[in-house]
Biopython code that builds the backbone (N, CA, C, O; Angstrom):
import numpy as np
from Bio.PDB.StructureBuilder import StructureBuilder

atoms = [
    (1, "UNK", "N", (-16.814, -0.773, 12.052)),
    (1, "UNK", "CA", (-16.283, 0.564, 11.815)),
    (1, "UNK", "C", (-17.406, 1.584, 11.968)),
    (1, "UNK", "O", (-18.544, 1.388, 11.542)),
    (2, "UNK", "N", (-16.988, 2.757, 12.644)),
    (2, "UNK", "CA", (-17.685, 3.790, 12.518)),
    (2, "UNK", "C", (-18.236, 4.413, 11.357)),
    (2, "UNK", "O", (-17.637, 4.144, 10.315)),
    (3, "UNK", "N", (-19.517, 5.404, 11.234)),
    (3, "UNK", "CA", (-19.699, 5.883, 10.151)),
    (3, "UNK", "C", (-18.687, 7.211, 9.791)),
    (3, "UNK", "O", (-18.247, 7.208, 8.641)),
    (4, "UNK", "N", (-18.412, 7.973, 10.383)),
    (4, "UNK", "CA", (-17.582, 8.624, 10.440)),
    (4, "UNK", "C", (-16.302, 8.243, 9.371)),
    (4, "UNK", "O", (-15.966, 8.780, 8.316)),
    (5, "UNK", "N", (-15.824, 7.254, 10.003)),
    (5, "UNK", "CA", (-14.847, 6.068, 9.360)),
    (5, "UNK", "C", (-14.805, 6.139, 7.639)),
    (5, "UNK", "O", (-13.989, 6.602, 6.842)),
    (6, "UNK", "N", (-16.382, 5.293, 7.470)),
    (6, "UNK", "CA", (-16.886, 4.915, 6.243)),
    (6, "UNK", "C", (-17.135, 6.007, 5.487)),
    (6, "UNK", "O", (-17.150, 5.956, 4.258)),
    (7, "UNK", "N", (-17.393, 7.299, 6.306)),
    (7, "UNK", "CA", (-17.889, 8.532, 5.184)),
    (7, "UNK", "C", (-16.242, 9.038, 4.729)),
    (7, "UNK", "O", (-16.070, 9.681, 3.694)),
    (8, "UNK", "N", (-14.971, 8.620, 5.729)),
    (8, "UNK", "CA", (-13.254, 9.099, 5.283)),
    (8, "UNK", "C", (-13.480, 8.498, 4.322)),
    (8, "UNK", "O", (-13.430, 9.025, 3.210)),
    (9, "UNK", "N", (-13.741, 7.429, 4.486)),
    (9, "UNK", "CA", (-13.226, 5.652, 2.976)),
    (9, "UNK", "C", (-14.039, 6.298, 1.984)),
    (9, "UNK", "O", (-13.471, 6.195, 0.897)),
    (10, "UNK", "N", (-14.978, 6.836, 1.904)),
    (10, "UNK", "CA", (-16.012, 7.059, 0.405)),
    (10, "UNK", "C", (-15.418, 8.382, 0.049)),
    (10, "UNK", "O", (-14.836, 8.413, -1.036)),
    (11, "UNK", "N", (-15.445, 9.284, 0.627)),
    (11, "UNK", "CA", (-14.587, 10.533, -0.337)),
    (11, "UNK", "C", (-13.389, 10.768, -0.205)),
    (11, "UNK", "O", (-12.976, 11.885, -0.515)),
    (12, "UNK", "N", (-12.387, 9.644, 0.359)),
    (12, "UNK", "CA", (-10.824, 9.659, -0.215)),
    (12, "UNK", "C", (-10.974, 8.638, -1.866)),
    (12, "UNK", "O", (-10.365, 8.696, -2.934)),
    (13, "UNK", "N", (-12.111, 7.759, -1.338)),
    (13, "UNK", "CA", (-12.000, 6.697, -2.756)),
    (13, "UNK", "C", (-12.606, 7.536, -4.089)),
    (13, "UNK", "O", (-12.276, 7.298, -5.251)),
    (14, "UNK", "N", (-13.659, 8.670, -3.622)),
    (14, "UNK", "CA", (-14.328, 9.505, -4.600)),
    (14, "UNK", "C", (-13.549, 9.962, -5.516)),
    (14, "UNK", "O", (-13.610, 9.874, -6.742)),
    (15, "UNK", "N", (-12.130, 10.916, -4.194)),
    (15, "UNK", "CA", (-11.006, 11.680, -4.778)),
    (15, "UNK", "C", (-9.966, 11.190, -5.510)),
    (15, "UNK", "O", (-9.291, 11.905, -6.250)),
    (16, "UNK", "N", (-9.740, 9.713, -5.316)),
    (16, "UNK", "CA", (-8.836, 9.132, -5.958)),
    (16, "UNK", "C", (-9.089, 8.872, -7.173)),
    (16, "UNK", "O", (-8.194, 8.915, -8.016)),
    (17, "UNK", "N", (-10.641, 8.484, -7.547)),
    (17, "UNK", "CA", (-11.423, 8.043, -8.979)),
    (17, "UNK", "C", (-11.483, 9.463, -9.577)),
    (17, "UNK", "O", (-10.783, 9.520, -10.588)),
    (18, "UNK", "N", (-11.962, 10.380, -9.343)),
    (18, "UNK", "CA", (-11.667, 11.856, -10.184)),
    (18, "UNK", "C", (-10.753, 12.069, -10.284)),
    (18, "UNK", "O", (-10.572, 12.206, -11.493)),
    (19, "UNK", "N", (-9.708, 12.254, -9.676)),
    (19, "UNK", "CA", (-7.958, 12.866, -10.034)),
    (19, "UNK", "C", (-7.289, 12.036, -10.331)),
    (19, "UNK", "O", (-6.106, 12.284, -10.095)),
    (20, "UNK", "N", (-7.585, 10.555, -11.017)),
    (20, "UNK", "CA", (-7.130, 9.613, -11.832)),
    (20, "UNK", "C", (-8.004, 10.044, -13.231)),
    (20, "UNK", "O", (-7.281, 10.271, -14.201)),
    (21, "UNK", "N", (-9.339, 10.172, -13.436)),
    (21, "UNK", "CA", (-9.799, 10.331, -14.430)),
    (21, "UNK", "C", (-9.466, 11.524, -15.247)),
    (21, "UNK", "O", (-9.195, 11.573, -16.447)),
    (22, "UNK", "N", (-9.546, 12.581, -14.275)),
    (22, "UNK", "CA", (-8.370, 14.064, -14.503)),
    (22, "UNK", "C", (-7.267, 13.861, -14.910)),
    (22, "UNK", "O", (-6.965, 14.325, -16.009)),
    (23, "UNK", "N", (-6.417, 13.184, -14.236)),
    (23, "UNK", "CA", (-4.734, 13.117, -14.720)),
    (23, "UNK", "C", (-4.444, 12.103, -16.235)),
    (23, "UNK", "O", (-3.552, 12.206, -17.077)),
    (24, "UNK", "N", (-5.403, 11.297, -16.153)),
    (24, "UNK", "CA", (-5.316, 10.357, -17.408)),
    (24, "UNK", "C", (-5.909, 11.242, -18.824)),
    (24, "UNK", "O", (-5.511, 11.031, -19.969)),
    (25, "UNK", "N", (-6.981, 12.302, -18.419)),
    (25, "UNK", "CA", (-6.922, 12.907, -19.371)),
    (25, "UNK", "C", (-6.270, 14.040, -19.709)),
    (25, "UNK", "O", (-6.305, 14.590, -20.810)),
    (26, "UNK", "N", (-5.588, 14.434, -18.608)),
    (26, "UNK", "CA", (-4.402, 15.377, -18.902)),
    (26, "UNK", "C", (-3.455, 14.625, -19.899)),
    (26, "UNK", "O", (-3.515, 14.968, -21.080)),
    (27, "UNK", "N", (-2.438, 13.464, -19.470)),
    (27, "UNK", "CA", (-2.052, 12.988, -20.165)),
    (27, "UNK", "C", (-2.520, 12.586, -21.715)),
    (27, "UNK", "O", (-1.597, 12.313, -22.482)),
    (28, "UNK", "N", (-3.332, 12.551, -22.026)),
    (28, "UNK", "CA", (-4.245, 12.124, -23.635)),
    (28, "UNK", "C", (-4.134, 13.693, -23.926)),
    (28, "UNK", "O", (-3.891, 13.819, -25.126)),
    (29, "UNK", "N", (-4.191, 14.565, -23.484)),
    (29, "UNK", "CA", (-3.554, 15.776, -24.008)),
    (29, "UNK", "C", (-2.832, 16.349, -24.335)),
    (29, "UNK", "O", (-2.885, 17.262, -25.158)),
    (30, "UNK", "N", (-1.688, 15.810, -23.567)),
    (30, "UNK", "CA", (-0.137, 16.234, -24.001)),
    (30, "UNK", "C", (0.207, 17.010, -22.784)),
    (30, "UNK", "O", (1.320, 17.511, -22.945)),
    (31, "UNK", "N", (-0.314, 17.315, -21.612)),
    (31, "UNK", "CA", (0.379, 17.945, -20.233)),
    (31, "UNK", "C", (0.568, 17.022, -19.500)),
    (31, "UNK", "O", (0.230, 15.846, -19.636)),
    (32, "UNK", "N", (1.322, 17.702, -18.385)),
    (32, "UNK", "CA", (1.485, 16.776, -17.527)),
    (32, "UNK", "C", (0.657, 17.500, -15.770)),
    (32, "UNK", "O", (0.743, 18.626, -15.279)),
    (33, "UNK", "N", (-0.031, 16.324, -15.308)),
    (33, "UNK", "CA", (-0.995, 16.417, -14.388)),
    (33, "UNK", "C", (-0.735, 16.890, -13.179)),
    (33, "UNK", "O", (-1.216, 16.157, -12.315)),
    (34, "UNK", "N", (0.155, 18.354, -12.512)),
    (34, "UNK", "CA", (0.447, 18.661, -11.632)),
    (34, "UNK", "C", (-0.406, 18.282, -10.364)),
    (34, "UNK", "O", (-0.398, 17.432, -9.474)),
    (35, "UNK", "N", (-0.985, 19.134, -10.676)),
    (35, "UNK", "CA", (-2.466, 18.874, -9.936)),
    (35, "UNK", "C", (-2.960, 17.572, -9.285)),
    (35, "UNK", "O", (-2.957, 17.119, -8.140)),
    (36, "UNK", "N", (-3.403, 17.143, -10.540)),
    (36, "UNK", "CA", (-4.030, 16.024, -10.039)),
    (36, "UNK", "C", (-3.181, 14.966, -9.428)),
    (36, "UNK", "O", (-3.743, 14.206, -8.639)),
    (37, "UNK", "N", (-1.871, 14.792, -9.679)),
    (37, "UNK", "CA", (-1.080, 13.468, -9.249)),
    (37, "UNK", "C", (-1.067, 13.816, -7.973)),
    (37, "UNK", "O", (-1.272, 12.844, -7.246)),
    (38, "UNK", "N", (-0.852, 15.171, -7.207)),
    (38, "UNK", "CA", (-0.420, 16.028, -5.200)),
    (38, "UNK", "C", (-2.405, 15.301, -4.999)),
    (38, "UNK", "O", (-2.522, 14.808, -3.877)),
    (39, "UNK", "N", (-3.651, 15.210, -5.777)),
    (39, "UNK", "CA", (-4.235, 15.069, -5.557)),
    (39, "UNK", "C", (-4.666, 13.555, -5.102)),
    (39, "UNK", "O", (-5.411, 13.256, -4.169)),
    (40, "UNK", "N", (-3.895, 12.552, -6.155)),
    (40, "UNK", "CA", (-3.861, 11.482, -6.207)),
    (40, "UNK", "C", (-2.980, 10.931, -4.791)),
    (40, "UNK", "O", (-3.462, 10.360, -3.812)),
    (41, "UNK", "N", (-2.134, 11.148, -4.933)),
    (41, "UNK", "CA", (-1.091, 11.161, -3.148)),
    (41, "UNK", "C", (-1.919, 11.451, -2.078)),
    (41, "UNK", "O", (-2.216, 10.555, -1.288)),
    (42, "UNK", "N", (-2.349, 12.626, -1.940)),
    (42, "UNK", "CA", (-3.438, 12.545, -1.084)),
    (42, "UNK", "C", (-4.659, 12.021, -0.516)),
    (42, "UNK", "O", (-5.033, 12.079, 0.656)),
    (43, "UNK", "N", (-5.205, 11.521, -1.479)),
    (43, "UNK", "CA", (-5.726, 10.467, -1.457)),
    (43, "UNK", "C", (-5.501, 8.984, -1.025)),
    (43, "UNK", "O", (-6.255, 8.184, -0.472)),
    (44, "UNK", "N", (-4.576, 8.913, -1.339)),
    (44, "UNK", "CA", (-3.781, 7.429, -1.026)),
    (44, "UNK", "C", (-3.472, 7.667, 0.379)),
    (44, "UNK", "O", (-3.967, 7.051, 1.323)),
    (45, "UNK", "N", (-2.720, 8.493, 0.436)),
    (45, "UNK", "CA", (-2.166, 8.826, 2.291)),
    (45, "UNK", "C", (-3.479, 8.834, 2.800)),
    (45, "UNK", "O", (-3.597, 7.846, 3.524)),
    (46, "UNK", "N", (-4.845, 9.692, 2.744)),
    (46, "UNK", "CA", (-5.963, 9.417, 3.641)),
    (46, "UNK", "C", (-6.641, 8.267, 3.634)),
    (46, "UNK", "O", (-7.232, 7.927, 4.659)),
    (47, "UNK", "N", (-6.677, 7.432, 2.428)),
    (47, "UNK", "CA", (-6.898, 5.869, 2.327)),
    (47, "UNK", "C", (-6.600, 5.096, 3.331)),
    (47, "UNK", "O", (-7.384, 4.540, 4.100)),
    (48, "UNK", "N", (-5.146, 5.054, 3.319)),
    (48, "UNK", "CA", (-3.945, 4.159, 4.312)),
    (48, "UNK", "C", (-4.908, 5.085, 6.102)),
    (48, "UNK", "O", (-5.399, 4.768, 7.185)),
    (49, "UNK", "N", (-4.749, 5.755, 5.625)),
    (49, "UNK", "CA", (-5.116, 6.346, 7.238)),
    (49, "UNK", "C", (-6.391, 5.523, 8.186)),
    (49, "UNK", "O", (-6.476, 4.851, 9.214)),
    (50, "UNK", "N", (-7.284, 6.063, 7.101)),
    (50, "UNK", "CA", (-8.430, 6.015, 7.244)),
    (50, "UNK", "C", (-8.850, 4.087, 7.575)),
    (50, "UNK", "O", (-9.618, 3.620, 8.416)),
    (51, "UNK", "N", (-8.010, 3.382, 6.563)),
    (51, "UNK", "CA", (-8.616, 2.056, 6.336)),
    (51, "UNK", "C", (-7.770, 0.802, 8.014)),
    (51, "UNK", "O", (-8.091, -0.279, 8.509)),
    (52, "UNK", "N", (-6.214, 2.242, 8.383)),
    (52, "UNK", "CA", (-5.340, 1.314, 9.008)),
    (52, "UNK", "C", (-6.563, 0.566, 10.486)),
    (52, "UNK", "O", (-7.601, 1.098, 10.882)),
    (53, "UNK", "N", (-6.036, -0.557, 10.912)),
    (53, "UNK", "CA", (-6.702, -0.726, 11.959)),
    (53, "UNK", "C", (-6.525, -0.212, 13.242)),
    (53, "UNK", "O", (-5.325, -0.051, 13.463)),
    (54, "UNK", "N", (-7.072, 0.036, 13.961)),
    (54, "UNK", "CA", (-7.033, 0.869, 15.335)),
    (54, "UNK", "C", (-6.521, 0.080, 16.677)),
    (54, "UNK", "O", (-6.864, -1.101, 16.739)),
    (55, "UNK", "N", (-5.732, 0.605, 17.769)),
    (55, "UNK", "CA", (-5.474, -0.657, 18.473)),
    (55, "UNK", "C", (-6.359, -0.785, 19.609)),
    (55, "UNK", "O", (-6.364, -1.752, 20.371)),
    (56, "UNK", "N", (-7.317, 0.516, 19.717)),
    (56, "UNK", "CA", (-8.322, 0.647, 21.179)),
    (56, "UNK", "C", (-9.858, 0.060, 20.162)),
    (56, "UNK", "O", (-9.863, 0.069, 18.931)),
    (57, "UNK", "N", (-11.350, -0.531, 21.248)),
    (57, "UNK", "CA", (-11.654, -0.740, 20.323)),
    (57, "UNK", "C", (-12.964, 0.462, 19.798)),
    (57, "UNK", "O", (-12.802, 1.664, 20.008)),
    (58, "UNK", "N", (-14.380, -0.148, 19.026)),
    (58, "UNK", "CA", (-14.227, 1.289, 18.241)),
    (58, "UNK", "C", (-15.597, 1.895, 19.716)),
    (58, "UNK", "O", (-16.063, 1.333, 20.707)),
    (59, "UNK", "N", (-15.736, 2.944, 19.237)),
    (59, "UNK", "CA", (-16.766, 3.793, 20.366)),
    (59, "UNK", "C", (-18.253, 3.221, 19.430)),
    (59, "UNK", "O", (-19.380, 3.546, 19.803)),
]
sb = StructureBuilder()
sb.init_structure("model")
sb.init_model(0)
sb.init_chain("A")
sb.init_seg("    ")
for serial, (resi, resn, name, xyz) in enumerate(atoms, 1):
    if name == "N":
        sb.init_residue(resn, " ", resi, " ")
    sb.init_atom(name, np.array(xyz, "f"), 0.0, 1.0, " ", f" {name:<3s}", serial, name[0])
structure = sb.get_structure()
């Protein structure tokens, strides 16, 4: 894999570990985590993106 690649995979995985740690402490508060959950989705969708395999091969 490209670095390019590997630098998507490290700050979708960054974003997913903060706006889980965010939303879990929203919840221990008594709100509910607007924010962070559209943040958490997003994350996941650039995950899947980022991690799917390619069918050409890499440059």
């Amino acid at each position: 894999m490209s670095g390019r690649r590997w630098a998507g995979i490290l700050v979708m995985t960054l974003v997913l570990v903060t706006s889980t740690v965010f939303a879990v402490s929203e919840l221990l508060a008594g709100s509910f985590p607007r924010h962070a959950v559209g943040a958490i989705v997003a994350s996941v969708v650039g995950l899947v993106l980022f991690c799917r395999p390619r069918d050409g091969p890499e440059r």
